[in-house]
N, C-alpha and C positions, 0 to 999 in steps of 0.2 A: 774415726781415723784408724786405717788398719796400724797392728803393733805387731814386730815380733820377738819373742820370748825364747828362751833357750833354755830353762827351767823346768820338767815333768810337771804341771799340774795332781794332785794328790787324787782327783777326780780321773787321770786315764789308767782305764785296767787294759789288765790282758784278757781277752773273751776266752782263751781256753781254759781259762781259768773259774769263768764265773757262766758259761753259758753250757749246760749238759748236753754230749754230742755231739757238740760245734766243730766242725773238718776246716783245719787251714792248711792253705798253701800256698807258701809266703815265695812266691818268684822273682820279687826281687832280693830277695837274700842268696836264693839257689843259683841266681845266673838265667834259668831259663827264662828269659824274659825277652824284649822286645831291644834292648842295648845291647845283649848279649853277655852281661855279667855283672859282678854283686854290684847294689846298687849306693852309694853313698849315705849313712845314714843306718841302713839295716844292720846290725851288727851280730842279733840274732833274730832264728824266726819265729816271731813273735806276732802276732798283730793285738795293738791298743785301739783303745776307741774311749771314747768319753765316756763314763758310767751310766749318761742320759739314754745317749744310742746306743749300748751292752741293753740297757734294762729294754731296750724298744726291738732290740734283735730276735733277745730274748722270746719276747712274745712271739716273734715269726715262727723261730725256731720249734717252738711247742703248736703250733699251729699245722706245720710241716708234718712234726713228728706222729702226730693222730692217724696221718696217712702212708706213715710208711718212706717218710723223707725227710731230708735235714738240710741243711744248708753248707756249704765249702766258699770260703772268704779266701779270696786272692790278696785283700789290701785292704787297710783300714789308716790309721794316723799316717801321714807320709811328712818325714821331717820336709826344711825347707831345702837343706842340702839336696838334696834327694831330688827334688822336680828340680833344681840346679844340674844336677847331673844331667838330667832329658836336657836341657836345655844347649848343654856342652852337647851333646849327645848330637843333637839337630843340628849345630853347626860345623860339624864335622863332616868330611867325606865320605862318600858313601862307602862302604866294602863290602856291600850284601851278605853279612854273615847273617843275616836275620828278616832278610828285607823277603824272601820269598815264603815267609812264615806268617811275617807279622803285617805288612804293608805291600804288597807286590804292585799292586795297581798308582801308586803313591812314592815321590819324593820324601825325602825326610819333612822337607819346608813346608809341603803338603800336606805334613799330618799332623803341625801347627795351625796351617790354616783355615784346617777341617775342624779344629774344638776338641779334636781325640785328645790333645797334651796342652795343656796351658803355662805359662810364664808365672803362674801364681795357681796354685790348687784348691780346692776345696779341702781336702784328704787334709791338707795340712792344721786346718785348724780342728780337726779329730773326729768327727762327726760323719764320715764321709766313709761308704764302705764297697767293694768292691766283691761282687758274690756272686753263684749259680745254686741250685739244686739238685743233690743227690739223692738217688735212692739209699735206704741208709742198711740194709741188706748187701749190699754188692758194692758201693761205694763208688757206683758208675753215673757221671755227670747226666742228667737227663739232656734233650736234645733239645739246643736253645738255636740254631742253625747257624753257630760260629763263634769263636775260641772268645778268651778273655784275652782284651788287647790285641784284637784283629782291626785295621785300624782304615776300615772300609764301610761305603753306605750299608752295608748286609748286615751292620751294626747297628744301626739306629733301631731306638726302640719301636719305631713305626713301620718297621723295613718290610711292605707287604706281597714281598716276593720269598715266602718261607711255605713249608708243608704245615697243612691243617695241626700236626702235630707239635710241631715248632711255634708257630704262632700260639696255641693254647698254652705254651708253656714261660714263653716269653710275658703274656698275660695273665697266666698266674702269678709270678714274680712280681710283676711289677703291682700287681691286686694286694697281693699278699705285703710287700712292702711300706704300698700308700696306707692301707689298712691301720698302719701302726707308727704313724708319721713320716714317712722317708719319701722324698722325692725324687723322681728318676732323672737322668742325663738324656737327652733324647740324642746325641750322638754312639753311646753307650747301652746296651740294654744289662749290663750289668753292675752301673755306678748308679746309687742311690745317697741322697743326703737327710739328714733326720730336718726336718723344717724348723723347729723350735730349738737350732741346736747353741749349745751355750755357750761356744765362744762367734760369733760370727765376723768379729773384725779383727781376731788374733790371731796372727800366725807361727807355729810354732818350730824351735829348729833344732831340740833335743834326741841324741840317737836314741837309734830304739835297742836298748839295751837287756841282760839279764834281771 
C-alpha cells in the first residue's frame, strides 16, 4: 500500500555534495521550465536522491569521467506538492508562455495522456533522476536530439528518427545507466529509475530545502 511521508529520510543526500564533478540544473527552482515558474516544493537548488541511487550515480559518473564527460541532473526527489503543481498546472488554461518550447505539437491534457507527467511520480519516492551528458571540458550538453522536458514522440527513448550521432548517444546513456541499475522511461530518454530502489511504495512530500 502506497504511504506518504512528509519527514526527510536521513538516507536522502544532496549529490553535489557527495558525487565529484556532478553539474545540476535545477529548473524547476529557476523558473525555466515547462510551467514557466518556481515550482512548489523547490525551495532551493538542490537535487536529493536516496544514497542508494547517489552511490549507483556515482558509479556512472566515474565511468563518464574516463572519457572526458560527466553528467548534468535536471531532477532528482520531486516532493508530492510539486507534481500537485503540474497537475494544477494541466488544468488550467492555456497561455502559451511555454507551450512553443516545451509542447507545441500537444495540449496541456495531451501531455498527461502521453505519460510525459503523471498524477503520481516516481521522482517522488527519490530514486528517480532526470540527466544528460556533458563534455566536462566546455560544459556543452552532448546532442541527445531534444531538450529536457520536450514533451513529444522525438522523446521517447526509441525515437528512431535521430542522426547516427544522436541515436549513439541517447544509447550510451541509457547503456551506461542500465549498467548500474537504472531503468529508463520509454516516453523520456532522460528519466531513469534505480530498479532496486528503497522506498517503492512511499511517497514523499518534504520541501527540498537548505
Amino acid at each position: 500500500m502506497k504511504k506518504i511521508m512528509i519527514v526527510r529520510p536521513n538516507d536522502f543526500v544532496d549529490i553535489s555534495l557527495e558525487i565529484p564533478g556532478i553539474i545540476t540544473d535545477v529548473k524547476y527552482f529557476t523558473g525555466d521550465n515547462f510551467v514557466g515558474e518556481r515550482i512548489d516544493g523547490y525551495e532551493t537548488p538542490r537535487i536529493l536522491l536516496t544514497e542508494k541511487a547517489t552511490i549507483a550515480l556515482e558509479r556512472v559518473q566515474k565511468q563518464l569521467m574516463g572519457d572526458g564527460f560527466g553528467l548534468k541532473v535536471f531532477d532528482g526527489y520531486r516532493p508530492k506538492r510539486a507534481v500537485d503543481h503540474f497537475v494544477r498546472w494541466g488544468n488550467q488554461q492555456e497561455d502559451g508562455k511555454t507551450k512553443s518550447i516545451y509542447y507545441p505539437d500537444k495540449t496541456r491534457q495531451e501531455v498527461f495522456e502521453g505519460g510525459f507527467i503523471a498524477p503520481e511520480s516516481s521522482h517522488t519516492r527519490g530514486s528517480t533522476v532526470d540527466l544528460t551528458v556533458v563534455n566536462i571540458k566546455t560544459g556543452i550538453e552532448i546532442d541527445m536530439g531534444g531538450i529536457f522536458d520536450f514533451f513529444s514522440e522525438i522523446s521517447y527513448s526509441d525515437y528512431d528518427h535521430l542522426t547516427l550521432e544522436q541515436s549513439k548517444n541517447r544509447v550510451l546513456l541509457r547503456y551506461l545507466m542500465r549498467s548500474e541499475g537504472f531503468e529508463p522511461l520509454q516516453q523520456e530518454w532522460w528519466h531513469f529509475t534505480l530498479t532496486e530502489e528503497p522506498y517503492p511504495e512511499t511517497y514523499f512530500d518534504f520541501p527540498i530545502q537548505v
